[in-house]
C-alpha positions as CSV (number, residue, x, y, z in Angstrom):
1,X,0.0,0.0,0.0
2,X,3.2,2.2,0.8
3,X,4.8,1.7,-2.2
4,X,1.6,2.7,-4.2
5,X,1.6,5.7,-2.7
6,X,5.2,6.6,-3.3
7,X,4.7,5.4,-7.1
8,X,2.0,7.7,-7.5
9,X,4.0,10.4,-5.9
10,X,7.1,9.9,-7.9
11,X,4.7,10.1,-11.0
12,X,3.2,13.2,-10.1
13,X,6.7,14.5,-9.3
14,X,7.8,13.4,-13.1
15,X,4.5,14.9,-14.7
16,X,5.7,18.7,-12.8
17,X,8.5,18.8,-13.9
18,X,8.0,17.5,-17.2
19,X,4.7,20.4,-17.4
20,X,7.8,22.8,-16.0
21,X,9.5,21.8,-19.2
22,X,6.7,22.5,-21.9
23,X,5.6,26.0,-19.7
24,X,9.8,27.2,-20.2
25,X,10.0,26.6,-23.5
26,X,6.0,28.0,-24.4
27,X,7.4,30.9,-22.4
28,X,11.4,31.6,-24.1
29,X,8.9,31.7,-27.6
30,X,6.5,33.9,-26.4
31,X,8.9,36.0,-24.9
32,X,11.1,36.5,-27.8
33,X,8.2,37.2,-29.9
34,X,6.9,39.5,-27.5
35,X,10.6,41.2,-26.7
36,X,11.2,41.7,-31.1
37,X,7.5,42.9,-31.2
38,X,6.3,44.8,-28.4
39,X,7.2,48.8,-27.3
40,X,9.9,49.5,-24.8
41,X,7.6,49.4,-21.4
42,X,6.4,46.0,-22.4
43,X,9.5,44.6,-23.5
44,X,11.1,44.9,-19.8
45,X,8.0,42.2,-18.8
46,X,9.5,40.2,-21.6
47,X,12.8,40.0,-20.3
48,X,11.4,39.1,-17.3
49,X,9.7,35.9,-18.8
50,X,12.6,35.0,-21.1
51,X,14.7,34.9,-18.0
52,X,12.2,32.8,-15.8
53,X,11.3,30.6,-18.8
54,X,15.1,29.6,-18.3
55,X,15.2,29.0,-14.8
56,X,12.7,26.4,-15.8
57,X,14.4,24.8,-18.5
58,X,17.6,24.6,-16.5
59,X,15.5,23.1,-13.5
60,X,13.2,21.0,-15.4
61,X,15.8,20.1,-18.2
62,X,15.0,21.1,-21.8
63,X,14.0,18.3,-23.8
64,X,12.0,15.9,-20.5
65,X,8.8,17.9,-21.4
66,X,8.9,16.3,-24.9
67,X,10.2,13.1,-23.9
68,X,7.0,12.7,-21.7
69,X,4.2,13.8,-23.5
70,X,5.6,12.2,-27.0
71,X,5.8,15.6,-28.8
72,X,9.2,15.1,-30.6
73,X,10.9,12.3,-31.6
């Protein structure tokens, strides 16, 4: 019964972190779009989400998000 309960945990854990994956890299596109299409005021946010989407593809490694879901082979 334990070790059903830490599968499913480790599985959730391994879904997160591969969602953390897909959410970086939606995130570095939209934020270079954004930063080579938006005025000066905006493109400061844009920064800010090309910077975060990073943190999250260094965290959550870059390619585990389309390992998991079967995106890319």
């Amino acid at each position: 019964m334990m070790c059903d309960y830490f599968d499913a945990v480790g599985e959730s854990i391994e879904f997160l972190i591969a969602l953390g994956s897909l959410v970086g890299a939606l995130g570095l596109i939209i934020g270079i779009i954004g930063w080579l299409s938006l005025g000066q005021f905006q493109r400061h946010k844009m920064i800010g989400v090309i910077m975060g989407s990073v943190v999250l593809l260094v965290l959550c490694g870059a390619s585990t998000g389309f390992k998991y879901f079967h995106i890319y082979h």
